[in-house]
N, C-alpha and C positions, 0 to 999 in steps of 0.2 A: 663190514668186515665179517667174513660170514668164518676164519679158522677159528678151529678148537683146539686150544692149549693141549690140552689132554692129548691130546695125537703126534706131540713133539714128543723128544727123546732128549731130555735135559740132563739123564744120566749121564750119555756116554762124554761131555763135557763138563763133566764134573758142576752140574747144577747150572752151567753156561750154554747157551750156542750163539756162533756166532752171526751176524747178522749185516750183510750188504746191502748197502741205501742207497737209494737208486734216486733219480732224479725223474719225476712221474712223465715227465712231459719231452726232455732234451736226451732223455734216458742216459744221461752220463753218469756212472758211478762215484759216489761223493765220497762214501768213508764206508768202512770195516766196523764196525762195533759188534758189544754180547749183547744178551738179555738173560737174565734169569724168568723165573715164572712170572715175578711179581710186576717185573717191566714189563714182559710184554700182557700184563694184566693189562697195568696201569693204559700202555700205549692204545689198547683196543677201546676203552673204557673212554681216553680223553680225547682219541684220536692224534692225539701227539708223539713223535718219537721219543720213546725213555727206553732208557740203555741202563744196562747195569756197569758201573764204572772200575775196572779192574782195580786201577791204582789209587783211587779214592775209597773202593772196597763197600760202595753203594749206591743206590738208586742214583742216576742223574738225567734230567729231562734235557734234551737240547733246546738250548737256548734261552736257557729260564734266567742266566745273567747276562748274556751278551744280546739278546731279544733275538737270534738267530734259529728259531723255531721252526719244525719241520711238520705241517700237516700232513698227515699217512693219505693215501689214495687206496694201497692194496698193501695186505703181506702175503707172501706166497710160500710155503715150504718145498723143499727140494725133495727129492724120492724118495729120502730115505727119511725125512721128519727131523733132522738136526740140524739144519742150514735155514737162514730164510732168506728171501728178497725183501724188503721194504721200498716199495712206491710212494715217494715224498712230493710234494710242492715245498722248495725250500721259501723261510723270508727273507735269505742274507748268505753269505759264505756258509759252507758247511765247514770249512777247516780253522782252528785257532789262528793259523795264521794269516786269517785274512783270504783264500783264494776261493774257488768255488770249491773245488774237489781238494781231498786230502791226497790223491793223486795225480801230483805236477800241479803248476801253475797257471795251466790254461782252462781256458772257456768250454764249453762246452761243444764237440767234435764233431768231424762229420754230419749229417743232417742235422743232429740236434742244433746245428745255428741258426737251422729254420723255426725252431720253436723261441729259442730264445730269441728271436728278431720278434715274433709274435707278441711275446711278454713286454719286451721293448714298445711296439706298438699299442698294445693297450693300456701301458700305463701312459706313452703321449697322445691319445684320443682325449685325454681328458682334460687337458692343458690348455691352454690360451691359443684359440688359432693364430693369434697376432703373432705369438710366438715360436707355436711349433708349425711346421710344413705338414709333419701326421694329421697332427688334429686339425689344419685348414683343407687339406685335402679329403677328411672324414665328413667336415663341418659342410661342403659343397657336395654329399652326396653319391652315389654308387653310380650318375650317368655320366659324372665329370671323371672320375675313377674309373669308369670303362674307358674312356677315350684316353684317357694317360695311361693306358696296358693297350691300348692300340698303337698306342704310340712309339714308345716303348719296344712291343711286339716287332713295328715295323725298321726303328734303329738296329735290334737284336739280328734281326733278318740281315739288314745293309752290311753290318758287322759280320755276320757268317760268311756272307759271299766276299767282301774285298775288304775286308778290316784283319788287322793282326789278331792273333789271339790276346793280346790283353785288350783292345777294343771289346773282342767280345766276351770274354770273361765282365769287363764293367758294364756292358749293358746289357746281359745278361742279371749282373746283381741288379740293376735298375729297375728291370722286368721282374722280378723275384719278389721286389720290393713292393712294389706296388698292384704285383698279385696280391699281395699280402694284407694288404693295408685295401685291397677291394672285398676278399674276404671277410675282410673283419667289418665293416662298414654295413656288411650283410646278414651279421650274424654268426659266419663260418669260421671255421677254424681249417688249417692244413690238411691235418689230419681226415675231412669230409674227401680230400681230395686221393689223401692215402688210401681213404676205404673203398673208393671208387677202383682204385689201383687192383688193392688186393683181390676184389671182385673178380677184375677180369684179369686176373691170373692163374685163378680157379679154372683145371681144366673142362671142358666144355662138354654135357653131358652127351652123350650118346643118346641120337632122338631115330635111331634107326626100328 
């Protein structure tokens, strides 16, 4: 975390800013919180998200009684130096009430179900093959996992041509899934595949 306190503007919120916590990975927005100086001292120094707590009127670390802790990734300030993003890996719900987000009740949106299927996945690699289908299918190796995304691939395909659309919607996720689980099996993550993406979205230079 390479920011410098010093270069916020804690004045113009009366010793506060406030601070949107972001979800590092599924990028879902989790909750709204401040910080005064001292939090985000505290948060740079432990790597943890600590907030300054309006209605308790001091320091509070997330998750220091519920174990629902938030390992920082990035802070970022906004243009003007009195906003921040915070990039979190949460351990658990970010909202009291139990959900992910303090923002509605659901999971995490749009792509980010692909990260969170990721998470999902690596935490059943580690499991019993006897038990899990992830971890028996990790446990057999990245050439049995290629032929099950051939597989797959070629269901997806049959689906396109004479299948209804929820045909192909489910094995589509089938294929999705087990891209998933061949990635990880390799080391990769999605995101190798996003960066490939962005690459060649990059317009193309002029070799005239």
């Amino acid at each position: 975390m390479t920011l410098d306190p010093s270069t916020l503007d804690f004045a113009k919120g009366d010793g506060l800013i406030p601070v949107v916590v972001q979800d590092a990975d599924t990028l879902q927005v989790l909750t709204l919180a401040y910080m005064d100086r001292a939090a985000l001292d505290e948060t740079i120094a432990s790597g943890e998200a600590t907030f300054f707590s309006r209605s308790r009127g001091g320091r509070w670390r997330k998750g220091e009684t519920s174990g629902n802790r938030q390992t920082v990734v990035s802070i970022a300030p906004d243009c003007d130096g009195d906003a921040l993003v915070l990039a979190v890996r949460p351990m658990g719900p970010a909202c009291h009430l139990g959900t992910t987000s303090c923002f509605g009740d659901a999971d995490a949106p749009g792509l980010g179900r692909i990260a969170a299927l990721e998470r999902t996945i690596a935490a059943r690699a580690s499991e019993d093959p006897s038990v899990s289908y992830t971890a028996r299918m990790i446990a057999e190796g990245p050439k049995r996992l290629a032929q099950k995304v051939g597989e797959e691939g070629v269901e997806t395909a049959l689906a396109g041509v004479a299948g209804p659309d929820t045909e192909l919607a489910s094995e589509a996720a089938d294929l999705i899934y087990h891209l998933l689980v061949l990635l990880r099996s390799r080391h990769l993550s999605f995101q190798a595949v996003l960066d490939v993406l962005a690459e060649r979205a990059r317009p193309a230079k002029d070799t005239r």
